[in-house]
mmCIF file as gemmi writes it, N, C-alpha and C atoms, coordinates in Angstrom:
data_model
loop_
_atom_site.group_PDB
_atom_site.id
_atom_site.type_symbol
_atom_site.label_atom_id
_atom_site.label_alt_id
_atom_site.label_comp_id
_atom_site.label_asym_id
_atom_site.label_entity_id
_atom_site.label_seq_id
_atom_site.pdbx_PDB_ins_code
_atom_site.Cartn_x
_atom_site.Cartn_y
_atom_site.Cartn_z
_atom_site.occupancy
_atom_site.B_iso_or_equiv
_atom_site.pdbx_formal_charge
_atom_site.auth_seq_id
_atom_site.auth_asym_id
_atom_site.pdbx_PDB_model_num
ATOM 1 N N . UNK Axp A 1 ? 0.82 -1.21 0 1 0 ? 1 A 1
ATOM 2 C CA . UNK Axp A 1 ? 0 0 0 1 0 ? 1 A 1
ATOM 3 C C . UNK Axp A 1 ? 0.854 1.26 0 1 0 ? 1 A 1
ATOM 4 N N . UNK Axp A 2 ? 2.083 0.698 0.646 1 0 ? 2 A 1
ATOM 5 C CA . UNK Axp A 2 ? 3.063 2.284 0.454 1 0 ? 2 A 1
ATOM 6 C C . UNK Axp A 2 ? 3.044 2.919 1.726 1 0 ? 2 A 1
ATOM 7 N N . UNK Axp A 3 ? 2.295 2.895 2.416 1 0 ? 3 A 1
ATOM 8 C CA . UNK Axp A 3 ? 2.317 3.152 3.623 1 0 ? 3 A 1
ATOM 9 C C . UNK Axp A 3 ? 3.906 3.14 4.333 1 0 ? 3 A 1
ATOM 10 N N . UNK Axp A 4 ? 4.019 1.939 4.61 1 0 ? 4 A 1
ATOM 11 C CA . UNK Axp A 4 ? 5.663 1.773 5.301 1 0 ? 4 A 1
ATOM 12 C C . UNK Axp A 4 ? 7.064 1.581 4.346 1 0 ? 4 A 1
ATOM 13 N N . UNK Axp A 5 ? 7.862 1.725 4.461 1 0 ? 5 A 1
ATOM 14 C CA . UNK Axp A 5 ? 9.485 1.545 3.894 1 0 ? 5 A 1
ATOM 15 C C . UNK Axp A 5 ? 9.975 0.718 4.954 1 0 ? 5 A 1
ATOM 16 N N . UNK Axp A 6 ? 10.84 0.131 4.328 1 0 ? 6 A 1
ATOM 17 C CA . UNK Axp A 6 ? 11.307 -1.467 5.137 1 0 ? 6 A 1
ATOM 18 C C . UNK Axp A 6 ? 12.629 -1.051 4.754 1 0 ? 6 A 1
ATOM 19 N N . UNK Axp A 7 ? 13.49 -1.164 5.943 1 0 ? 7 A 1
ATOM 20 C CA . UNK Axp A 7 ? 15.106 -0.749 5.558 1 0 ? 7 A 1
ATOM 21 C C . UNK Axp A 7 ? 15.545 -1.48 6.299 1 0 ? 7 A 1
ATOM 22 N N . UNK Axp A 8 ? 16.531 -2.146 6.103 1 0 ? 8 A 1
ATOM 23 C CA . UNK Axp A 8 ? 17.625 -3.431 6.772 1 0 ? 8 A 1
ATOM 24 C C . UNK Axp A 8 ? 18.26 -2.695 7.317 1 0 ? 8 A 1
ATOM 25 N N . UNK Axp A 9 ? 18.868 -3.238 8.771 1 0 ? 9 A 1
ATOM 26 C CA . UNK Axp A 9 ? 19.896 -2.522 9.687 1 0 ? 9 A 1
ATOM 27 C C . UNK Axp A 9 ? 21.007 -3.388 9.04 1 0 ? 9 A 1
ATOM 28 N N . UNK Axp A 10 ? 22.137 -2.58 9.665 1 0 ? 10 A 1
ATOM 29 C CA . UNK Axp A 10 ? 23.439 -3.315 9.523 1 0 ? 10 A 1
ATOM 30 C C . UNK Axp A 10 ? 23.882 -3.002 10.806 1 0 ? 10 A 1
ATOM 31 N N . UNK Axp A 11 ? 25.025 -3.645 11.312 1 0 ? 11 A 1
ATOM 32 C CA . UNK Axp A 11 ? 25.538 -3.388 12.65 1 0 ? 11 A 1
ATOM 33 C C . UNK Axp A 11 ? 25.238 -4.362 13.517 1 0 ? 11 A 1
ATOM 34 N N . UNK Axp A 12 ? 23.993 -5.375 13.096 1 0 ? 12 A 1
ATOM 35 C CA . UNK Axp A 12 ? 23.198 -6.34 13.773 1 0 ? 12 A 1
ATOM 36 C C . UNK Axp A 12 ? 24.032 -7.917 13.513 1 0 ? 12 A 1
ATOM 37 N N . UNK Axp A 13 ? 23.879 -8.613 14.094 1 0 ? 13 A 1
ATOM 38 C CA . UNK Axp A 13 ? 24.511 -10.142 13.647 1 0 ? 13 A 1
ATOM 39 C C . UNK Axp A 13 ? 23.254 -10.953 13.013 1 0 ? 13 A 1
ATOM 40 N N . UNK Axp A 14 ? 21.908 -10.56 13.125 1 0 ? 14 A 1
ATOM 41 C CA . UNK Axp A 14 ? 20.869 -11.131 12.072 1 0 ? 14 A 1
ATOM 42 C C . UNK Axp A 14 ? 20.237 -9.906 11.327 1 0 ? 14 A 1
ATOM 43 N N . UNK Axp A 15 ? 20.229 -10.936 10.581 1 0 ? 15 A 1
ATOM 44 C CA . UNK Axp A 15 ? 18.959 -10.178 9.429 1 0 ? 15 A 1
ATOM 45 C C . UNK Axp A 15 ? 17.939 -9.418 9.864 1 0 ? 15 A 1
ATOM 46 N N . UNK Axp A 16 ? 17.803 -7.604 10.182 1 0 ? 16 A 1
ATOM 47 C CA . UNK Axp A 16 ? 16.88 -7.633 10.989 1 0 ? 16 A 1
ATOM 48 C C . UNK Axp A 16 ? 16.597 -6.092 9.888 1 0 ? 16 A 1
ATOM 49 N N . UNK Axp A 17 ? 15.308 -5.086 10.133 1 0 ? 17 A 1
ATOM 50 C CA . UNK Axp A 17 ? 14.135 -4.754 9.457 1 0 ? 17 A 1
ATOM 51 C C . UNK Axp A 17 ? 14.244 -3.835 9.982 1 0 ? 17 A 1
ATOM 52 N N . UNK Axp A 18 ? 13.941 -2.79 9.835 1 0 ? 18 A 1
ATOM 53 C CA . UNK Axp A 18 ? 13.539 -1.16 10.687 1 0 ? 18 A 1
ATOM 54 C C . UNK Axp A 18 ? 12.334 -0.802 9.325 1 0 ? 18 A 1
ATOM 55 N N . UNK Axp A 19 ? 11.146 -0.013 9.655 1 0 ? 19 A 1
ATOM 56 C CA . UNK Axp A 19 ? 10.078 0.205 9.344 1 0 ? 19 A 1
ATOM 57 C C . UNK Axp A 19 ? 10.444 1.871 9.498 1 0 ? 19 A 1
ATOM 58 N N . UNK Axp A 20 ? 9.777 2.708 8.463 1 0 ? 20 A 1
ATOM 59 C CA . UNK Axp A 20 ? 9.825 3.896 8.658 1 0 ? 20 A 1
ATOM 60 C C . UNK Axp A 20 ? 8.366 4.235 7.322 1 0 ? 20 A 1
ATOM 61 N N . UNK Axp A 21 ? 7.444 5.365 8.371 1 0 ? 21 A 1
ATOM 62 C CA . UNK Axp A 21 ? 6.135 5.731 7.992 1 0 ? 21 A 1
ATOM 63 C C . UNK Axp A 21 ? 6.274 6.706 7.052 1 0 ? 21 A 1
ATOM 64 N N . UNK Axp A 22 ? 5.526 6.278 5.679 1 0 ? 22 A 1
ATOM 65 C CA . UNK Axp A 22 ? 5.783 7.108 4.742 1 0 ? 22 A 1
ATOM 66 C C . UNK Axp A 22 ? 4.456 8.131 4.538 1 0 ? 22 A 1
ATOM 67 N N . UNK Axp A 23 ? 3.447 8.701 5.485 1 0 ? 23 A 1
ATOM 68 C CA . UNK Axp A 23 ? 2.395 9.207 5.416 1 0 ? 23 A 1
ATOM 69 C C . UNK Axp A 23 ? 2.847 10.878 4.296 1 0 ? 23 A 1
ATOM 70 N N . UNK Axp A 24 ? 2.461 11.447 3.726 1 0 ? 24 A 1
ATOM 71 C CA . UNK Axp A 24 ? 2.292 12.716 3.305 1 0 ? 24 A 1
ATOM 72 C C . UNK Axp A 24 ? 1.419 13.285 4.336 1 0 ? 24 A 1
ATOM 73 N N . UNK Axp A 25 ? 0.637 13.077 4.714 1 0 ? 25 A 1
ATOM 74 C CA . UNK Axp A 25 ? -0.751 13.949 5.627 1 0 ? 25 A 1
ATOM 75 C C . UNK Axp A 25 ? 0.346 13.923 6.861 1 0 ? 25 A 1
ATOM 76 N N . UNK Axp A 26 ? 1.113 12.772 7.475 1 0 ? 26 A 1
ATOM 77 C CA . UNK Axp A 26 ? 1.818 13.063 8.572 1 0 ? 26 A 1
ATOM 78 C C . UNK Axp A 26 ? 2.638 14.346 8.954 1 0 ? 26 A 1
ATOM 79 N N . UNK Axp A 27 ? 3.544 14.285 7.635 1 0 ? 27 A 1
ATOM 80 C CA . UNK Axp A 27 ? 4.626 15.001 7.335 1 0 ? 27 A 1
ATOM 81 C C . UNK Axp A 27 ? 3.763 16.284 7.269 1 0 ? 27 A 1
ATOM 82 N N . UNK Axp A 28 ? 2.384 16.186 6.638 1 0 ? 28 A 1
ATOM 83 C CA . UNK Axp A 28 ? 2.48 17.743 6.12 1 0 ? 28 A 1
ATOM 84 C C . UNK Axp A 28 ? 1.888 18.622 7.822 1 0 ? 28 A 1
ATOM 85 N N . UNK Axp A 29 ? 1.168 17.635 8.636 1 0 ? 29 A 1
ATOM 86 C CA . UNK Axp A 29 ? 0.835 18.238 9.859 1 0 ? 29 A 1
ATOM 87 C C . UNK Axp A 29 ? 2.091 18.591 10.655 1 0 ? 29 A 1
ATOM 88 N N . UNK Axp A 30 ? 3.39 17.814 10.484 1 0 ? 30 A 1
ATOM 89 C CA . UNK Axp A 30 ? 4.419 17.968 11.305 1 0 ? 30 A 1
ATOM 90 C C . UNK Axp A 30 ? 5.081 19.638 10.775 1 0 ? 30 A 1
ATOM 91 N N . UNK Axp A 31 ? 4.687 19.631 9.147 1 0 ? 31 A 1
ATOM 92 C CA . UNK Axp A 31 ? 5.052 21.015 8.681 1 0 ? 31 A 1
ATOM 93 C C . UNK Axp A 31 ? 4.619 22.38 9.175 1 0 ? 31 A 1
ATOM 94 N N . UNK Axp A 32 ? 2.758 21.841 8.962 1 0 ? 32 A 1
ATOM 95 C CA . UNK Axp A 32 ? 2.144 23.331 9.587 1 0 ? 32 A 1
ATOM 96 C C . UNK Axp A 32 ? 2.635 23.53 11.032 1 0 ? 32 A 1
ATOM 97 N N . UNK Axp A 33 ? 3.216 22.208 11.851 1 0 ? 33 A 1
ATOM 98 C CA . UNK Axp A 33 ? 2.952 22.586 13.516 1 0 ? 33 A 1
ATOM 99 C C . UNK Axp A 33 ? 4.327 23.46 13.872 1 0 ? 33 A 1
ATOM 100 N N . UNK Axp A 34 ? 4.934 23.132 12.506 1 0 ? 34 A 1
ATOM 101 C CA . UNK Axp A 34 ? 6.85 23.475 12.715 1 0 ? 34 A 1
ATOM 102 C C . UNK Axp A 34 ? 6.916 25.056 12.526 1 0 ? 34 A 1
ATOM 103 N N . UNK Axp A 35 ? 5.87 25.3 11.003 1 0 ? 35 A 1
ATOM 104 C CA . UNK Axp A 35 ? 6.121 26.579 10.685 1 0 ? 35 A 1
ATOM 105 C C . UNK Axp A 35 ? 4.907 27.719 11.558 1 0 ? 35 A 1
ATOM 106 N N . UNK Axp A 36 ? 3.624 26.836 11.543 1 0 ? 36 A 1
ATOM 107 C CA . UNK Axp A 36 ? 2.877 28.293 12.317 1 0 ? 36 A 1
ATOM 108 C C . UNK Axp A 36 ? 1.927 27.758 13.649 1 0 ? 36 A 1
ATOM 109 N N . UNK Axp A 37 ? 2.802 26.815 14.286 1 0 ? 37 A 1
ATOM 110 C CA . UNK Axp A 37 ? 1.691 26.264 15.414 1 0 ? 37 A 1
ATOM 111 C C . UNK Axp A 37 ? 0.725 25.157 14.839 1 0 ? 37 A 1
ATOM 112 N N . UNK Axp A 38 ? 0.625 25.033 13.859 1 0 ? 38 A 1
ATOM 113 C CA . UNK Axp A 38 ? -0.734 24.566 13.865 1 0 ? 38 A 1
ATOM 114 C C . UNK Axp A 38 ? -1.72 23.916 15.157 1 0 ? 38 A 1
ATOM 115 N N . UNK Axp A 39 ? -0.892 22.872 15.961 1 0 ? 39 A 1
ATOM 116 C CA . UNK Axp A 39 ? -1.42 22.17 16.777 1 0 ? 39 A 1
ATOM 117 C C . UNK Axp A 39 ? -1.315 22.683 18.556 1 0 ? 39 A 1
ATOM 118 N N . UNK Axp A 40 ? -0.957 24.604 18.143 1 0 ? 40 A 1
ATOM 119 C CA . UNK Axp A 40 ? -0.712 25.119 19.183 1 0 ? 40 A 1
ATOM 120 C C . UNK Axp A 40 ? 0.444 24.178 20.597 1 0 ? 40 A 1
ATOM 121 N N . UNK Axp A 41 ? 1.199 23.984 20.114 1 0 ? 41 A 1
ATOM 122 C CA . UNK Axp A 41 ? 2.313 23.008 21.013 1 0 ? 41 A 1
ATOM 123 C C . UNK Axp A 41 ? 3.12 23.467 21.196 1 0 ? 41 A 1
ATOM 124 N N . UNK Axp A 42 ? 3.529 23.253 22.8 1 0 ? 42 A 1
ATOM 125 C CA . UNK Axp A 42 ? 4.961 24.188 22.702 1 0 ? 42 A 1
ATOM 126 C C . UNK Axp A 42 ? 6.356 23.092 22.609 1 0 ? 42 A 1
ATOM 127 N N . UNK Axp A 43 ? 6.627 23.291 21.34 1 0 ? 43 A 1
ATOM 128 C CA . UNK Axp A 43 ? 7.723 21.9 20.513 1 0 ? 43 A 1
ATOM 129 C C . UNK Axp A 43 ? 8.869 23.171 20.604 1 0 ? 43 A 1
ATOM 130 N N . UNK Axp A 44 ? 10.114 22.305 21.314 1 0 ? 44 A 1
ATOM 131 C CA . UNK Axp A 44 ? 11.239 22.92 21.402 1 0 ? 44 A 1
ATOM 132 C C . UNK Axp A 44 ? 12.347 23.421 20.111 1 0 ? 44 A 1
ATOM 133 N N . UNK Axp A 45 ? 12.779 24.57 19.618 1 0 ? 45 A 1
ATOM 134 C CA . UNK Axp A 45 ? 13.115 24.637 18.382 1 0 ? 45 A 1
ATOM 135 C C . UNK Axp A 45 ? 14.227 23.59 18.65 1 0 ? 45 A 1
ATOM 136 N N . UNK Axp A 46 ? 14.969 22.646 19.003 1 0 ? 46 A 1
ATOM 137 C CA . UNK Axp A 46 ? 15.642 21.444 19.026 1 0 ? 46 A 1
ATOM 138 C C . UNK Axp A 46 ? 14.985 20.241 18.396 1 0 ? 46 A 1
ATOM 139 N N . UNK Axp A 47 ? 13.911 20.056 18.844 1 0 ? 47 A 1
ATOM 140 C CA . UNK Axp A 47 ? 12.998 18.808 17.907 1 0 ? 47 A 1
ATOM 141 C C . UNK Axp A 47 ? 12.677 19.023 16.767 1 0 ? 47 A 1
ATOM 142 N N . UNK Axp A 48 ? 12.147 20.682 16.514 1 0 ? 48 A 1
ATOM 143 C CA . UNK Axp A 48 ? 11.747 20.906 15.118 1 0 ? 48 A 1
ATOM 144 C C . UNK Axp A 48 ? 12.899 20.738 14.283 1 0 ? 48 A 1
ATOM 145 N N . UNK Axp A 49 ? 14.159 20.809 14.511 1 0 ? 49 A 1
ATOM 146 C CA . UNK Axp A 49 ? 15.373 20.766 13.657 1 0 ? 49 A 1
ATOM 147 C C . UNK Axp A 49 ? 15.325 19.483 13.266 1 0 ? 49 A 1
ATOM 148 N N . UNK Axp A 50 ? 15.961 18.597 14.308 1 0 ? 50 A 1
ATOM 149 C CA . UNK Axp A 50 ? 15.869 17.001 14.534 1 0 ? 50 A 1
ATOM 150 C C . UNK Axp A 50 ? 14.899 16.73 13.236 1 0 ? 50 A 1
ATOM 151 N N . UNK Axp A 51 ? 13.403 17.333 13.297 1 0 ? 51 A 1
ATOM 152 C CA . UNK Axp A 51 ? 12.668 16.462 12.705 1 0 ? 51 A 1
ATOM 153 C C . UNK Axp A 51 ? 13.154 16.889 11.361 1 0 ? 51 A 1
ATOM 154 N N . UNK Axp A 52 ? 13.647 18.445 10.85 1 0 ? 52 A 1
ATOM 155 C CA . UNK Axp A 52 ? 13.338 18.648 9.8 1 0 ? 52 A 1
ATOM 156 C C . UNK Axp A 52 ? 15.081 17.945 8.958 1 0 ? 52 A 1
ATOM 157 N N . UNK Axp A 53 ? 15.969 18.096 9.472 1 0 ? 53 A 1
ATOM 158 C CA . UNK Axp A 53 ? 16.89 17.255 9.587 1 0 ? 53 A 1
ATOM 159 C C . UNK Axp A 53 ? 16.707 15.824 9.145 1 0 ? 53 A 1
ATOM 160 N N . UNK Axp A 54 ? 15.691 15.199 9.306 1 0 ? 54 A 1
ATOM 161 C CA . UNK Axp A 54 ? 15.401 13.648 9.596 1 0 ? 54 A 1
ATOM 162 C C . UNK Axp A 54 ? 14.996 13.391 8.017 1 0 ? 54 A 1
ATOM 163 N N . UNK Axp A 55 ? 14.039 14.548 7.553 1 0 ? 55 A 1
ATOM 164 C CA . UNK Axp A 55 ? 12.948 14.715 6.791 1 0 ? 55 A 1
ATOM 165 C C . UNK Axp A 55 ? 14.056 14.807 5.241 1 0 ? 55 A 1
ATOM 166 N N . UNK Axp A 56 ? 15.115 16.159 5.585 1 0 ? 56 A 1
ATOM 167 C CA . UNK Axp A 56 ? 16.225 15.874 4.342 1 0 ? 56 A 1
ATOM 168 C C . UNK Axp A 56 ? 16.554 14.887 4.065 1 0 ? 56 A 1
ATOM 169 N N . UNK Axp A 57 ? 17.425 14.213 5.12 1 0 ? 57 A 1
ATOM 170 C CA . UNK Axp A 57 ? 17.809 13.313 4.658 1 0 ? 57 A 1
ATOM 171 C C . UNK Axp A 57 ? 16.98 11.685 4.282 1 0 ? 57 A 1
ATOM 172 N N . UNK Axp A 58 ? 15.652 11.75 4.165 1 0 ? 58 A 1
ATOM 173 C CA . UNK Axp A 58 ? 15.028 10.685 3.463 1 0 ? 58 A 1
ATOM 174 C C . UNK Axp A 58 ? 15.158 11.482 2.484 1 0 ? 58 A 1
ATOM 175 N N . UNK Axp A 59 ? 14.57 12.593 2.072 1 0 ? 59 A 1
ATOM 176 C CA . UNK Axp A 59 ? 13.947 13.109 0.125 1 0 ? 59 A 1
ATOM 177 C C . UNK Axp A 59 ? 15.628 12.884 0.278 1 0 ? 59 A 1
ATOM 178 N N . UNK Axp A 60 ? 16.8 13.088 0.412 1 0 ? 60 A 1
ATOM 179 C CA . UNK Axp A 60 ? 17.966 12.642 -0.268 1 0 ? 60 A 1
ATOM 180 C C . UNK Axp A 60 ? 18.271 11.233 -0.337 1 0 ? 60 A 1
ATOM 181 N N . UNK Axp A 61 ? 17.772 10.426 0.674 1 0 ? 61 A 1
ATOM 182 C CA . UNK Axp A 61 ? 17.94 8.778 0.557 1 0 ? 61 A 1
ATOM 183 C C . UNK Axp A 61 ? 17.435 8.25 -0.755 1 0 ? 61 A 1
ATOM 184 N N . UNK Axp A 62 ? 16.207 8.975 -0.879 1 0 ? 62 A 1
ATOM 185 C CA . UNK Axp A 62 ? 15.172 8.344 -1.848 1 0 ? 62 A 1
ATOM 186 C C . UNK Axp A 62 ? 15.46 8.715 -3.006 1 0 ? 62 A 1
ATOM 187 N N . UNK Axp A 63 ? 16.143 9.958 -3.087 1 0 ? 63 A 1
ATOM 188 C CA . UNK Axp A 63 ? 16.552 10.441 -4.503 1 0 ? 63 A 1
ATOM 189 C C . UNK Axp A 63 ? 17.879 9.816 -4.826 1 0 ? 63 A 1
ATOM 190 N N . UNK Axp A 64 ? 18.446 9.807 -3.857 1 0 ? 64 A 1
ATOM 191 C CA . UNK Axp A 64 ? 19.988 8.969 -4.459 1 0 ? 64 A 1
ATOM 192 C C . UNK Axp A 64 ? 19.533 7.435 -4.809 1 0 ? 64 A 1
ATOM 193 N N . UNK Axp A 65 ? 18.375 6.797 -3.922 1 0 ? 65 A 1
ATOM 194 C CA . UNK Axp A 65 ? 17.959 5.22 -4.51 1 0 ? 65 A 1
ATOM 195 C C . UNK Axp A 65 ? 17.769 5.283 -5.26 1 0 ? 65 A 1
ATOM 196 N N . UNK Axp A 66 ? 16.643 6.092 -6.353 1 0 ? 66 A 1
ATOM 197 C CA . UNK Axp A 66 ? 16.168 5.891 -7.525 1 0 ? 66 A 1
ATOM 198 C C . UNK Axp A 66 ? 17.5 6.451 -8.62 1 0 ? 66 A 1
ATOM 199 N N . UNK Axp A 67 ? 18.287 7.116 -8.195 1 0 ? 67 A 1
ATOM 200 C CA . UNK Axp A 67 ? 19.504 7.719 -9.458 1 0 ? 67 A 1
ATOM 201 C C . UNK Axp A 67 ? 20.223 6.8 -9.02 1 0 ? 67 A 1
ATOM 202 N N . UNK Axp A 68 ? 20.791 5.523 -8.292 1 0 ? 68 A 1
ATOM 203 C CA . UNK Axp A 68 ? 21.907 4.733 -8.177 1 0 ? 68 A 1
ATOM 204 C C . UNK Axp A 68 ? 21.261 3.147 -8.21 1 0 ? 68 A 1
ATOM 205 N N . UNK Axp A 69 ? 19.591 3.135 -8.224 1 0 ? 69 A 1
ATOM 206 C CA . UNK Axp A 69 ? 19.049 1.727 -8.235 1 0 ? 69 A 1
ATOM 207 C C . UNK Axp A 69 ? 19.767 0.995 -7.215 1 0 ? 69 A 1
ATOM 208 N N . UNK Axp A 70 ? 19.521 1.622 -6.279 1 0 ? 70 A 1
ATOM 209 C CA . UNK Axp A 70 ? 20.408 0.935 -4.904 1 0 ? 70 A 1
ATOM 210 C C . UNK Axp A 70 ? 19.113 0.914 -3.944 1 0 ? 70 A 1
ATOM 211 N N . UNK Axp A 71 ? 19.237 0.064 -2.627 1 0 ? 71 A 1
ATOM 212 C CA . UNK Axp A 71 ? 18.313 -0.341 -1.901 1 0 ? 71 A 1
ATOM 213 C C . UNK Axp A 71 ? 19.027 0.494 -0.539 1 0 ? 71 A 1
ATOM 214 N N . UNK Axp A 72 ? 18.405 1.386 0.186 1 0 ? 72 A 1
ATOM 215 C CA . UNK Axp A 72 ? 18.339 2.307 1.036 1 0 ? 72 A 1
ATOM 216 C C . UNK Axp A 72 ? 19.01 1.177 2.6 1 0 ? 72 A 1
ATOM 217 N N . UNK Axp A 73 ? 19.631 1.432 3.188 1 0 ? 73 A 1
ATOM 218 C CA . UNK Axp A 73 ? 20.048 0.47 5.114 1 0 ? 73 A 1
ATOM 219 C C . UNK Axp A 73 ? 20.27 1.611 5.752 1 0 ? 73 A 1
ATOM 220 N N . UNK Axp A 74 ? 20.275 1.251 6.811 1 0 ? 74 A 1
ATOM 221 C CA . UNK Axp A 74 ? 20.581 2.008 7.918 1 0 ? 74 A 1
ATOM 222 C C . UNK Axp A 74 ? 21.278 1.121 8.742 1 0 ? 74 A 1
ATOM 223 N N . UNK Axp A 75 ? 22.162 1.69 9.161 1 0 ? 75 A 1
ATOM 224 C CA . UNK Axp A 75 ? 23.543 1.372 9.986 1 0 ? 75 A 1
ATOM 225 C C . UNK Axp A 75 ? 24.033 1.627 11.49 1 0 ? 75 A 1
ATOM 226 N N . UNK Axp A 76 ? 23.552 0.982 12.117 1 0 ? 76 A 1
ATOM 227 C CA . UNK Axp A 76 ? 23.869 1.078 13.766 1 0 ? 76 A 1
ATOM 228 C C . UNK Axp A 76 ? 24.899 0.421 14.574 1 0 ? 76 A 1
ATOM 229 N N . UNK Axp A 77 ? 25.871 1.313 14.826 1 0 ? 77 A 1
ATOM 230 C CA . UNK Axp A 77 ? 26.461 0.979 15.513 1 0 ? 77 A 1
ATOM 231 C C . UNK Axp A 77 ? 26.862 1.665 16.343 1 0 ? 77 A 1
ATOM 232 N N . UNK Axp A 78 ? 27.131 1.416 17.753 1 0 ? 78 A 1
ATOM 233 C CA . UNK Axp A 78 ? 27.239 2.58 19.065 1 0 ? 78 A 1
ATOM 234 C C . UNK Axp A 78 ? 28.637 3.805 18.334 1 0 ? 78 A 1
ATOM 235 N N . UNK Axp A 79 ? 29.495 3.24 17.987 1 0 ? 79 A 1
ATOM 236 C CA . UNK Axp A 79 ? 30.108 4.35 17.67 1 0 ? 79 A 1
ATOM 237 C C . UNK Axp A 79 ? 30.352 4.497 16.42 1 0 ? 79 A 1
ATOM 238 N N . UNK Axp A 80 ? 29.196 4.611 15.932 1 0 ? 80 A 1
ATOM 239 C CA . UNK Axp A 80 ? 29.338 5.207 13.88 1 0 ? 80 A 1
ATOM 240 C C . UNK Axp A 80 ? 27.843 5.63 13.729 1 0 ? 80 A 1
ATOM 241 N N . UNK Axp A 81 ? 27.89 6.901 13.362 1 0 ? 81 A 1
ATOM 242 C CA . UNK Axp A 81 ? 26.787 7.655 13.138 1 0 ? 81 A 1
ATOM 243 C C . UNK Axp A 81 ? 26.986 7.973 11.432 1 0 ? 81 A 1
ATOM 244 N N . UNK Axp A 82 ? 26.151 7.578 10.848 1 0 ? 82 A 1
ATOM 245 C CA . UNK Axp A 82 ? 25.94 7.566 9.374 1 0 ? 82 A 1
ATOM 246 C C . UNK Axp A 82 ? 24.591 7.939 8.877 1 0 ? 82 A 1
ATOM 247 N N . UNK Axp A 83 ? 25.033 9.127 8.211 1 0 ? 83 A 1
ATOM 248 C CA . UNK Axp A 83 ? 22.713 9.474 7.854 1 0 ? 83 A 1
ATOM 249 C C . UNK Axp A 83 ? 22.619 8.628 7.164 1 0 ? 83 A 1
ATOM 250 N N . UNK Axp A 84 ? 23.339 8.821 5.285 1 0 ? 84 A 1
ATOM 251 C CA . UNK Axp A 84 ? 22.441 7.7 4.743 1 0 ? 84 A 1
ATOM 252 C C . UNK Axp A 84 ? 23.571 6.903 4.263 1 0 ? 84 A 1
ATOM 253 N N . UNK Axp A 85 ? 23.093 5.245 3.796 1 0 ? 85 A 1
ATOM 254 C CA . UNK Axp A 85 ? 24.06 4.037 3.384 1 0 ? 85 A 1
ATOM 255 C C . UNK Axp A 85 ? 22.964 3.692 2.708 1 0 ? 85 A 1
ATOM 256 N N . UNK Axp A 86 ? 23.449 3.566 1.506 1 0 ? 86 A 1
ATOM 257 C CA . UNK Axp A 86 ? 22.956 2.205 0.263 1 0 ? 86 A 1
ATOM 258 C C . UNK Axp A 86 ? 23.643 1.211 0.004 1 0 ? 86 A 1
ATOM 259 N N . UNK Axp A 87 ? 23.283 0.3 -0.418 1 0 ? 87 A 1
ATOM 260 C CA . UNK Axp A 87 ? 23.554 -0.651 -1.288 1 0 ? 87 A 1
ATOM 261 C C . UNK Axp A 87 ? 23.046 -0.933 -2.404 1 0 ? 87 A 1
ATOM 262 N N . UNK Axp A 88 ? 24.173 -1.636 -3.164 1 0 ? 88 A 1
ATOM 263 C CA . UNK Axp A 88 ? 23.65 -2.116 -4.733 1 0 ? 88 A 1
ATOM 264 C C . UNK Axp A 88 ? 23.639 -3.175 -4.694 1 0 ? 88 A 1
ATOM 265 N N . UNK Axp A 89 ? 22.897 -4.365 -5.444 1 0 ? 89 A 1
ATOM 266 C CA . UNK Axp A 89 ? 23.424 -5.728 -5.403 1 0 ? 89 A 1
ATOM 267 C C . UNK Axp A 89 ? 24.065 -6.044 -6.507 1 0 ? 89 A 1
């Protein structure tokens, strides 16, 4: 349905899955609440970064997948911080 993105960790000793929500309506409420309140909240300008931060670097994950036909991972390990990792097969 498109709903979720399925991205393989690495860093793990099994085969394991991370899920990330691909809503538009999500994103676009997280937009109005960032730029004019929408949801009247008092969100720390630290999270709004974080999120919008988070938000680049998928539209760049997704744009480098489709220009390199590579499959999107994410990479955990306590001491290696990496935004984005592809692979090709």
């Amino acid at each position: 349905m498109g709903i979720l993105e399925r991205i393989q960790l690495f860093g793990k000793r099994k085969r394991i899955f991370g899920y990330r929500h691909l809503s538009p309506v999500v994103d676009f409420a997280h937009y109005l609440n960032a730029k004019y309140g929408f949801f009247e909240t008092e969100l720390p300008d630290e999270a709004v970064k974080r999120y919008l931060g988070r938000e680049y670097r998928t539209t760049l994950r997704s744009s480098l997948k489709d220009c390199w036909q590579s499959q999107p991972v994410r990479i955990e390990m306590p001491d290696l911080e990496i935004g984005i990792a592809l692979v090709k097969k």
